[in-house]
PyMOL Python script that loads the backbone (N, CA, C, O; Angstrom):
from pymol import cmd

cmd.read_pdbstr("""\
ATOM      1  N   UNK A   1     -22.097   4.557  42.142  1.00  0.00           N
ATOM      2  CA  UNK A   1     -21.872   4.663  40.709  1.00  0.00           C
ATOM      3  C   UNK A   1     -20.596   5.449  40.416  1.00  0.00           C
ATOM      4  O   UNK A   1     -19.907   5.060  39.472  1.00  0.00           O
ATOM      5  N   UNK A   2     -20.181   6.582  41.168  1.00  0.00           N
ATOM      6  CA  UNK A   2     -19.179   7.364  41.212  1.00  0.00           C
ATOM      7  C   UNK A   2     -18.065   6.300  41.337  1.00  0.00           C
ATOM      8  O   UNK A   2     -17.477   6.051  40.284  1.00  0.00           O
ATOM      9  N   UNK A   3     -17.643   5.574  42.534  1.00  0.00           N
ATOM     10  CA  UNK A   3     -16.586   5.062  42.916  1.00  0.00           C
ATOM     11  C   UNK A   3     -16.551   3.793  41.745  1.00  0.00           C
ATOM     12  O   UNK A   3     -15.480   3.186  41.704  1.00  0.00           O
ATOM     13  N   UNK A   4     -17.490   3.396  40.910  1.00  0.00           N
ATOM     14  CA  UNK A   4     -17.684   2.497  40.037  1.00  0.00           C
ATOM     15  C   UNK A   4     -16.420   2.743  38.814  1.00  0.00           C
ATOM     16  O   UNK A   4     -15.474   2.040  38.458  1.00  0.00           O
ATOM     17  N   UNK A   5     -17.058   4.458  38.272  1.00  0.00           N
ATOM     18  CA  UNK A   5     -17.105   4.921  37.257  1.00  0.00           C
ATOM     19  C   UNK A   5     -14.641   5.229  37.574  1.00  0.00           C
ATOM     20  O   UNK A   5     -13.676   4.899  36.885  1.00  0.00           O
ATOM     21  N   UNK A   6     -14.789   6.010  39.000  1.00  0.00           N
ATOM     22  CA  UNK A   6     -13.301   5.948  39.346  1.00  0.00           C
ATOM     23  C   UNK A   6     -12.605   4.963  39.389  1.00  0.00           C
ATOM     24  O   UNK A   6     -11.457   5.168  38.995  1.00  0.00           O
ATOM     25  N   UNK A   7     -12.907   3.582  39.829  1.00  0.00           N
ATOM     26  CA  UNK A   7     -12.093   2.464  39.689  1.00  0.00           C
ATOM     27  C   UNK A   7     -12.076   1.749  38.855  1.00  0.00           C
ATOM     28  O   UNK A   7     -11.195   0.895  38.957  1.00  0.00           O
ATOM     29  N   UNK A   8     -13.019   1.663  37.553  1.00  0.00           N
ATOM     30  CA  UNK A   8     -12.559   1.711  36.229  1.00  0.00           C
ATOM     31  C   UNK A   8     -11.585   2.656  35.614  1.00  0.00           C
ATOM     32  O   UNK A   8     -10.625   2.230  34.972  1.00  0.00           O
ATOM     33  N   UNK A   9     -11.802   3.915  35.789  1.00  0.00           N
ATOM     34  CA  UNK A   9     -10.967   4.668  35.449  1.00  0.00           C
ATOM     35  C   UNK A   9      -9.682   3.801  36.014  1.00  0.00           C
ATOM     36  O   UNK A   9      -9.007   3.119  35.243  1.00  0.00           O
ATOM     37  N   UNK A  10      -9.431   3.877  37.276  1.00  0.00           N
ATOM     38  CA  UNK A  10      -8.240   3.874  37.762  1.00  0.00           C
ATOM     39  C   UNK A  10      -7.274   2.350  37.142  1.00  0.00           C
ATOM     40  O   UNK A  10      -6.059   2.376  36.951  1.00  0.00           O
ATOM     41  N   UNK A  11      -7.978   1.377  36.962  1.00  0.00           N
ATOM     42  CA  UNK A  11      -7.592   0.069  36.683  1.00  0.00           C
ATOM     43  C   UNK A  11      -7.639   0.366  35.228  1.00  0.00           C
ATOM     44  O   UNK A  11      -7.473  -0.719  34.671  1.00  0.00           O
ATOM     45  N   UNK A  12      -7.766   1.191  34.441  1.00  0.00           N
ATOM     46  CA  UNK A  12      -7.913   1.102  33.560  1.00  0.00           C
ATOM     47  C   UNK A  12      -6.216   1.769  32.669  1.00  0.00           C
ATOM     48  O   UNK A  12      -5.508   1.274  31.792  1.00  0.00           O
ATOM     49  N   UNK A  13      -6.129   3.175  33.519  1.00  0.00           N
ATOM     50  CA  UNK A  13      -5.039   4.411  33.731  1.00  0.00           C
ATOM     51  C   UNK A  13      -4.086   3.290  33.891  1.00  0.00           C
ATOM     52  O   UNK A  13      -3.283   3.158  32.966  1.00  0.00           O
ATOM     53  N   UNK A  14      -3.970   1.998  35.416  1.00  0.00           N
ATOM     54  CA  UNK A  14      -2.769   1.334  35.740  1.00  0.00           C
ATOM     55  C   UNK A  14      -2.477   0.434  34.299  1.00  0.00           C
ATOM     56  O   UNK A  14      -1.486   0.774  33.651  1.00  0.00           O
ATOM     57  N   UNK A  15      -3.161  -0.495  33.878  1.00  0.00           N
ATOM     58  CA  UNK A  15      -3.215  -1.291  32.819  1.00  0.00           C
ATOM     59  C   UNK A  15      -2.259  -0.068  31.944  1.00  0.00           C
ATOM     60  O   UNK A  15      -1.031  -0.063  32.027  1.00  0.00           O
ATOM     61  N   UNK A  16      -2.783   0.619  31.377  1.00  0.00           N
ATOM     62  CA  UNK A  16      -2.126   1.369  30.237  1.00  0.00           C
ATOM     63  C   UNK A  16      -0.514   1.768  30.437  1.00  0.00           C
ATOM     64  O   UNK A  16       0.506   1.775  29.748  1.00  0.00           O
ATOM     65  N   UNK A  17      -0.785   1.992  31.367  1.00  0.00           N
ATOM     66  CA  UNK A  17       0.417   2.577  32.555  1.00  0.00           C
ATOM     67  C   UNK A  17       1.533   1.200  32.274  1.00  0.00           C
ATOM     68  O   UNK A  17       2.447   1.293  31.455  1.00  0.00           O
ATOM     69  N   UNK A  18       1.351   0.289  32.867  1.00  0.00           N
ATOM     70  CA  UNK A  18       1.814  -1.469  33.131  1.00  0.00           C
ATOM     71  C   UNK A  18       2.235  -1.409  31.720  1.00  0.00           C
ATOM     72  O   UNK A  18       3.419  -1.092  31.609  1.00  0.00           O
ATOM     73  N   UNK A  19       1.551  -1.641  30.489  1.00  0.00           N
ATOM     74  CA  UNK A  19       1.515  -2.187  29.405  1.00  0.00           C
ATOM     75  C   UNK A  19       2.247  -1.270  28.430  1.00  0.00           C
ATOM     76  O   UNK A  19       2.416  -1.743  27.307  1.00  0.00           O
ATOM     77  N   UNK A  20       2.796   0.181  28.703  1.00  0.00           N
ATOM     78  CA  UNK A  20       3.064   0.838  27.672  1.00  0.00           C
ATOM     79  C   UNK A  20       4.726   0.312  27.411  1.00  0.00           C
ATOM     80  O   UNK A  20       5.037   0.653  26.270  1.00  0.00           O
ATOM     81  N   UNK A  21       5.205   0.013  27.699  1.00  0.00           N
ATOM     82  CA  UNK A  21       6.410  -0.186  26.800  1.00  0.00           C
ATOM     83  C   UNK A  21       6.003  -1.870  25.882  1.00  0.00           C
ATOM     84  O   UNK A  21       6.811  -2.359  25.093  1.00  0.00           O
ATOM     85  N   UNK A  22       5.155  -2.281  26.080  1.00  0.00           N
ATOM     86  CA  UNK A  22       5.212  -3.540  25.398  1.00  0.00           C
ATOM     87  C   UNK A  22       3.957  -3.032  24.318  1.00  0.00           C
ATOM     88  O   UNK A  22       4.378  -3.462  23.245  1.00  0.00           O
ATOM     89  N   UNK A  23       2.826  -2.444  24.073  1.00  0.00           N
ATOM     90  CA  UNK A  23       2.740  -1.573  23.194  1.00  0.00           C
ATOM     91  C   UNK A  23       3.595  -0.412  22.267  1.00  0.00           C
ATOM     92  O   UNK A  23       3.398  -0.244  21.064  1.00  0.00           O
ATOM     93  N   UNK A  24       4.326   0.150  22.873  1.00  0.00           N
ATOM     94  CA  UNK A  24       5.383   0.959  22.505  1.00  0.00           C
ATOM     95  C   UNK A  24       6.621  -0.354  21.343  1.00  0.00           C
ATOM     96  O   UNK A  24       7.060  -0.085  20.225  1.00  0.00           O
ATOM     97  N   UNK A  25       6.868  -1.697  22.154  1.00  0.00           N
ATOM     98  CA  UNK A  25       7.305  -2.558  21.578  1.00  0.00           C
ATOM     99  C   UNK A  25       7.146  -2.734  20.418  1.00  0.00           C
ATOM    100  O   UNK A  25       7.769  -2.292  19.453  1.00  0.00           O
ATOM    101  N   UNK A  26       5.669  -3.881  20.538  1.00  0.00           N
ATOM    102  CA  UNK A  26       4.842  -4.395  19.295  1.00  0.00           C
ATOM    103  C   UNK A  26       4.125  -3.534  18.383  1.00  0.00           C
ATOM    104  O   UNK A  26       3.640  -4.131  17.422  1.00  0.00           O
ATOM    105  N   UNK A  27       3.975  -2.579  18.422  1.00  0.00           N
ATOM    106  CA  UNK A  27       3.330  -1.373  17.705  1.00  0.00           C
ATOM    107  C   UNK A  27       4.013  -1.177  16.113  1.00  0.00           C
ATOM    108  O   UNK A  27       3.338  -0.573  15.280  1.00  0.00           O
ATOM    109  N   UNK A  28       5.419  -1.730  15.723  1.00  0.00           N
ATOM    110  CA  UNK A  28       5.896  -1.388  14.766  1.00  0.00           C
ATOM    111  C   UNK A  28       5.177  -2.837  13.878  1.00  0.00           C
ATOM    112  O   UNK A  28       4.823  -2.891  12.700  1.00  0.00           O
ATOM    113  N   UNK A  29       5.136  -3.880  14.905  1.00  0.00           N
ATOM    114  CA  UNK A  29       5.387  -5.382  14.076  1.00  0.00           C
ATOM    115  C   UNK A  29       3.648  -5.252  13.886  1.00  0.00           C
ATOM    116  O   UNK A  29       3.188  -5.491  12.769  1.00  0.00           O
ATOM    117  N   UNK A  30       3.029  -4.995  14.637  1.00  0.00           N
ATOM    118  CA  UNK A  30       1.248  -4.938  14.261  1.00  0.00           C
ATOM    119  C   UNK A  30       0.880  -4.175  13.219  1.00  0.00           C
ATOM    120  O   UNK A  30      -0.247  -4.394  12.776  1.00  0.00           O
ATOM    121  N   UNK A  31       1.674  -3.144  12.589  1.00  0.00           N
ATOM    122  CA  UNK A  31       1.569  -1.878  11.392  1.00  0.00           C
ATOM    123  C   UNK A  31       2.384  -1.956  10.445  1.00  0.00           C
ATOM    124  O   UNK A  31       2.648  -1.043   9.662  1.00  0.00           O
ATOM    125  N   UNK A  32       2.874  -3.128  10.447  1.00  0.00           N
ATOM    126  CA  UNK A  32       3.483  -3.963   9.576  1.00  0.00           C
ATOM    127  C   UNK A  32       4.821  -3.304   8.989  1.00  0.00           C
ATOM    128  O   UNK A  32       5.473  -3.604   7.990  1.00  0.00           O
ATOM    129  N   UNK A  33       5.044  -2.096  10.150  1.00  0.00           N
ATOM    130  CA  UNK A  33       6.595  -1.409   9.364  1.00  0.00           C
ATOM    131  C   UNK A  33       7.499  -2.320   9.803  1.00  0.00           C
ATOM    132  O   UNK A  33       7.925  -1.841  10.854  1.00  0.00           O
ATOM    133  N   UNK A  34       8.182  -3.639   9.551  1.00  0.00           N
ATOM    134  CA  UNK A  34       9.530  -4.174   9.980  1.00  0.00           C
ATOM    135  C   UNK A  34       9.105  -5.310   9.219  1.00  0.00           C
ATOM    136  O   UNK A  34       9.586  -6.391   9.559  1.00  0.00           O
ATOM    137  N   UNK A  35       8.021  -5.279   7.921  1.00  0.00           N
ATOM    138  CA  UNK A  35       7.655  -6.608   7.258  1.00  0.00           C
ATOM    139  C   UNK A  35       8.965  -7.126   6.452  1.00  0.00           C
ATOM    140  O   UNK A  35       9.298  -8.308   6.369  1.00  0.00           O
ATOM    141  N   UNK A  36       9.700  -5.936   5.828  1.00  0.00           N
ATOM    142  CA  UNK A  36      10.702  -5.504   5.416  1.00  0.00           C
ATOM    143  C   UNK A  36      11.572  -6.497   6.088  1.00  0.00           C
ATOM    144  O   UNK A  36      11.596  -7.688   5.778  1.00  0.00           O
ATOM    145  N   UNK A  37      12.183  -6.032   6.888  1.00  0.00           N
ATOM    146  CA  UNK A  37      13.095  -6.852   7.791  1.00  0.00           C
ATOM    147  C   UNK A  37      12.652  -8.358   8.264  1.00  0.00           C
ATOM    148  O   UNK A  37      13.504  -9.210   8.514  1.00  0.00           O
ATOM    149  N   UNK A  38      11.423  -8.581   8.353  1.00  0.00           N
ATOM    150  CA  UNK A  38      11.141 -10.067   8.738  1.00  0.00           C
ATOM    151  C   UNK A  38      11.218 -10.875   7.358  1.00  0.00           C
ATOM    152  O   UNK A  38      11.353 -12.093   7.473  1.00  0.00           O
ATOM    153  N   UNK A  39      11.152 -10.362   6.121  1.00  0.00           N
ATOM    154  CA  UNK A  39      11.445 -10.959   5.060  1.00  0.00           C
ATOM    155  C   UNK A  39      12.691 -11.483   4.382  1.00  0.00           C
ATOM    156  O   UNK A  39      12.819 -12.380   3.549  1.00  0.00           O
ATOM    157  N   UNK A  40      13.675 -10.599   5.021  1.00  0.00           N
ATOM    158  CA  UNK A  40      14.743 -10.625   4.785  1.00  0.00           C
ATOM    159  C   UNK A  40      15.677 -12.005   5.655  1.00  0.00           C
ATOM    160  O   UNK A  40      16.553 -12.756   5.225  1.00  0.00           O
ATOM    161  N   UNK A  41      14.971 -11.891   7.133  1.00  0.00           N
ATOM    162  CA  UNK A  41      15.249 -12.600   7.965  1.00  0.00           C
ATOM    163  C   UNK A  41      15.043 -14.032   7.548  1.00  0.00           C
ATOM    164  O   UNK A  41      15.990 -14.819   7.556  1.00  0.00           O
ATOM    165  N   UNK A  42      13.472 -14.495   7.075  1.00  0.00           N
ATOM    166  CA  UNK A  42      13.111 -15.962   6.647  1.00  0.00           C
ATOM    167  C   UNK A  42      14.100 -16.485   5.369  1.00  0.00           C
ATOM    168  O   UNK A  42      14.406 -17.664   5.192  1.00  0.00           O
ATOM    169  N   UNK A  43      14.555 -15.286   4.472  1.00  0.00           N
ATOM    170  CA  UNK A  43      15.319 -15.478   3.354  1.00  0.00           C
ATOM    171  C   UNK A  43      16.385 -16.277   3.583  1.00  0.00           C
ATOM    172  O   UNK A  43      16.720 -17.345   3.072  1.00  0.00           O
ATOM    173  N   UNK A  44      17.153 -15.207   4.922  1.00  0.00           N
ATOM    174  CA  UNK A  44      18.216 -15.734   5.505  1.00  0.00           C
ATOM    175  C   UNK A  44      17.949 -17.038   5.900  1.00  0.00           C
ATOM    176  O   UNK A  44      18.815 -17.809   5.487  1.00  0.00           O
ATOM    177  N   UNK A  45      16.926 -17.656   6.654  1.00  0.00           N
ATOM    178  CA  UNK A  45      16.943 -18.911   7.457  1.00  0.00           C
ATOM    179  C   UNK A  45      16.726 -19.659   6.569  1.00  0.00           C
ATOM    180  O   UNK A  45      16.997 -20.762   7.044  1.00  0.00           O
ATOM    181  N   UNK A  46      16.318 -19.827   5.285  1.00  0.00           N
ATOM    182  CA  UNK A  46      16.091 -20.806   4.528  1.00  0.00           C
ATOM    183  C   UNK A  46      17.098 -21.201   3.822  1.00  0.00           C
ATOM    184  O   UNK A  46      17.372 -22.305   3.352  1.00  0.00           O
ATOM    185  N   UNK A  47      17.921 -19.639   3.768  1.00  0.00           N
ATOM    186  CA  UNK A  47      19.060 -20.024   2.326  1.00  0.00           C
ATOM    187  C   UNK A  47      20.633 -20.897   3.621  1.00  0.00           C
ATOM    188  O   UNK A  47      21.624 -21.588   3.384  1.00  0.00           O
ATOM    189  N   UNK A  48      20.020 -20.320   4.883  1.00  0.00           N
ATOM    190  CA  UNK A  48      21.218 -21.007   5.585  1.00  0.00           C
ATOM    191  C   UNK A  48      21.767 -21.939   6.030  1.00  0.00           C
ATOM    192  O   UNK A  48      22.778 -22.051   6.723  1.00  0.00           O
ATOM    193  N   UNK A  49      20.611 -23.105   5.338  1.00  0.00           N
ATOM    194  CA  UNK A  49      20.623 -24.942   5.748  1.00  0.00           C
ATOM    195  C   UNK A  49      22.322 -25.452   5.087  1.00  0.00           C
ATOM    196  O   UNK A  49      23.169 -24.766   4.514  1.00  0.00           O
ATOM    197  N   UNK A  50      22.325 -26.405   5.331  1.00  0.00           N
ATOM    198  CA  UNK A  50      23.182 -26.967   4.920  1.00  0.00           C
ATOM    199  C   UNK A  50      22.911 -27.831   3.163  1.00  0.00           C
ATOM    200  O   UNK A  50      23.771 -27.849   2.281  1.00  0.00           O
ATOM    201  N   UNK A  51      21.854 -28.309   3.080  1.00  0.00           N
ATOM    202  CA  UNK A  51      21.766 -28.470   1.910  1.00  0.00           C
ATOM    203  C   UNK A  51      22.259 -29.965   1.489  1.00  0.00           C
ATOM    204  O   UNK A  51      22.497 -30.312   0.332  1.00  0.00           O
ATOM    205  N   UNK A  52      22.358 -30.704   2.540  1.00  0.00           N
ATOM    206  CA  UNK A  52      23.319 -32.135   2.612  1.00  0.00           C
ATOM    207  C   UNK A  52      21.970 -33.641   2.239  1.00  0.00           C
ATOM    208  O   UNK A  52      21.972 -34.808   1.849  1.00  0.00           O
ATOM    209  N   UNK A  53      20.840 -32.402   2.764  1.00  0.00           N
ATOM    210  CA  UNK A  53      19.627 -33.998   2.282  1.00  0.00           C
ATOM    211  C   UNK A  53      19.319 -33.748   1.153  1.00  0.00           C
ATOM    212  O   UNK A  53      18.686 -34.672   0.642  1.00  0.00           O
ATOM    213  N   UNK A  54      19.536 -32.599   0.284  1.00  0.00           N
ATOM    214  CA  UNK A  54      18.742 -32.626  -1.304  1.00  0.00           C
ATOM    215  C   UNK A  54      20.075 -33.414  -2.489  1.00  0.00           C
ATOM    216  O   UNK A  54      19.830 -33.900  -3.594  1.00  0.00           O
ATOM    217  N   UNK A  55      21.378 -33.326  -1.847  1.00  0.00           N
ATOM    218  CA  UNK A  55      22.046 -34.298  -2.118  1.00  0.00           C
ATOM    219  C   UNK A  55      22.264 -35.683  -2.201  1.00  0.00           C
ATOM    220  O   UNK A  55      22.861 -36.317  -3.072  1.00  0.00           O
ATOM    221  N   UNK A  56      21.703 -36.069  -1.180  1.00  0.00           N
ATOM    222  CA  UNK A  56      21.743 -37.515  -1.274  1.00  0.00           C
ATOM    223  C   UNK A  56      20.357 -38.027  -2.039  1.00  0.00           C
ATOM    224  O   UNK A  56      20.167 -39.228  -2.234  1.00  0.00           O
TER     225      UNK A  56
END
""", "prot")
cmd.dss("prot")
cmd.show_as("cartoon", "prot")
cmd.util.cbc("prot")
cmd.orient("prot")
């Protein structure tokens, strides 16, 4: 039960370990601080077509 309870621990410690900069990453975009900036971004991609098929 001991060596159970440690190699969860331990696989558990590596995982966190492995994964922290990609938590550290996504952590802003999941808490929605950069909604700001992704809004701005779609603005941009929409207003940046060419605009040549609503013409014809």
């Amino acid at each position: 039960m001991f060596w159970l309870v440690g190699l969860v621990s331990l696989i558990q410690a590596s995982f966190y370990w492995l994964l922290k900069p990609l938590i550290f990453a996504t952590t802003s975009f999941f808490e929605l601080r950069s909604l700001g900036l992704f809004f701005v971004l779609v603005i941009l991609w929409l207003f940046s077509g060419t605009g040549k098929k609503l013409l014809e």
